[in-house]
N, C-alpha and C positions, 0 to 999 in steps of 0.2 A: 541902811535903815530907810524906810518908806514913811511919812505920814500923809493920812487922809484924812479929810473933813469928809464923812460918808452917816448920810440922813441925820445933818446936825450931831455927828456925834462926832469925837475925835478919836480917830482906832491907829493902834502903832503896829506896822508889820515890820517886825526884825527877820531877817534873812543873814543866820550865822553860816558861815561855809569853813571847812579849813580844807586848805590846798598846798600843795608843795610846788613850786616851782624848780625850775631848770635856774644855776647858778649862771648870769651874766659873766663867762669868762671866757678864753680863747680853748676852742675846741683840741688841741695841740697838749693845755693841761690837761681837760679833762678826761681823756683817752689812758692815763696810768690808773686812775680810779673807776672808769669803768670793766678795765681788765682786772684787775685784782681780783685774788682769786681767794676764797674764801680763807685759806691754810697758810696765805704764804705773805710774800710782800707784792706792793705795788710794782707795777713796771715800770721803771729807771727811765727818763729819757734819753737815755744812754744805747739802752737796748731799743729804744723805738729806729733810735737811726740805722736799723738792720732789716727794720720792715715788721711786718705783724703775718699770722699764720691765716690760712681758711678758717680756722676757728675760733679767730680773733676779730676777723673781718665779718663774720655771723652776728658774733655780740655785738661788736660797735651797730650792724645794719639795724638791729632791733631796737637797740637805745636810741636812735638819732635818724630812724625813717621818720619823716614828718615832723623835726623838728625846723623850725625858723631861727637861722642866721646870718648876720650882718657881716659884709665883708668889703673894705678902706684898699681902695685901688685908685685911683687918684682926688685929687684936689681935697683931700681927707673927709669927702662924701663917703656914708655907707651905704651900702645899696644892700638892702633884704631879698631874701631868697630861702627856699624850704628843701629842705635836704627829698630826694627822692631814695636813692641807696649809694651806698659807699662802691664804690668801685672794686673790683678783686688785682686788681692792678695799680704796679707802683705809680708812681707821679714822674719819673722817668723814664716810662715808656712811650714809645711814638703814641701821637694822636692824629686822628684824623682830622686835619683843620682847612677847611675851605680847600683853597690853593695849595698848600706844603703841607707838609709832615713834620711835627714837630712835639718835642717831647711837653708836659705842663710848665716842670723844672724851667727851659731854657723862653717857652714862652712869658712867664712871670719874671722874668731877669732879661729880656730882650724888652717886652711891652711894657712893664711898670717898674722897673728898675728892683725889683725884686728880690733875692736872692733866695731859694727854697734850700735850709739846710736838710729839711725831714725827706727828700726825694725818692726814696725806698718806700715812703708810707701812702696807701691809697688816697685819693682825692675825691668828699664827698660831690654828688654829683646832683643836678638839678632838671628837669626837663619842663620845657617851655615848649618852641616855636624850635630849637634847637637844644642839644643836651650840653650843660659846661661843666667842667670841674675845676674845683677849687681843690688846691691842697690843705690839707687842715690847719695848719700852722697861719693863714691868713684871712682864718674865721674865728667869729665869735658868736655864741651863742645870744641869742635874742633878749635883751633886759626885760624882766616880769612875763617871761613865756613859761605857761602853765605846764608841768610835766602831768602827761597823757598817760 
């Protein structure tokens, strides 16, 4: 709500909006409710730890291109960052890193003490100055980011 004092008069401009937002929670849950499929039930995370299809990996790209979130890698700092796309590839597969070769899996359990159980599920991906992935399991989606 806005007030003006405009040529001595006193005028009130209300600016009502309704908006939904994106639920501040770890990307890891919300990936059973975005696959749910209209007919059937939620995916288990039972069944995530076997990986997700090309046409799971479509859905997730569209719901979570351009979304901003938060990820606790050390001194329980979170450091922001916007999804660019999900990757088609597990989190244990090699990556091209600097000097070695290493899978995201054994990089987050060597570098931040870690341990990624979801290793089979793609790792959203960001692109800067360099491109990094995060596996889902160690994001959260951004508190009061507006769903687009």
């Amino acid at each position: 709500m806005l007030l003006k004092l405009l040529l001595e008069k006193l005028t009130i401009n209300v600016d009502v909006r309704a908006a939904t937002f994106y639920p501040s929670v770890p990307i890891i849950n919300v990936i059973p409710k975005i696959l749910k499929r209209n007919d059937g039930p939620e995916k288990s995370r039972d069944k995530l730890l076997k990986g997700l299809n090309d046409e799971e990996i479509e859905v997730l790209n569209k719901f979570l291109k351009g979304v901003r979130f938060l990820v606790t890698l050390r001194d329980r700092r979170k450091q922001e960052y916007k999804v660019s796309f999900v990757d088609e590839k597990p989190a244990n597969r090699v990556y091209p890193n600097r000097d070695r070769n290493i899978t995201v899996v054994q990089q987050f359990r060597n570098d931040y003490g870690r341990p990624i159980q979801y290793g089979n599920l793609p790792c959203l991906v960001t692109q800067g100055r360099r491109k990094l992935y995060f596996p889902f399991e160690v994001c959260e989606i951004c508190p009061i980011y507006l769903f687009k």
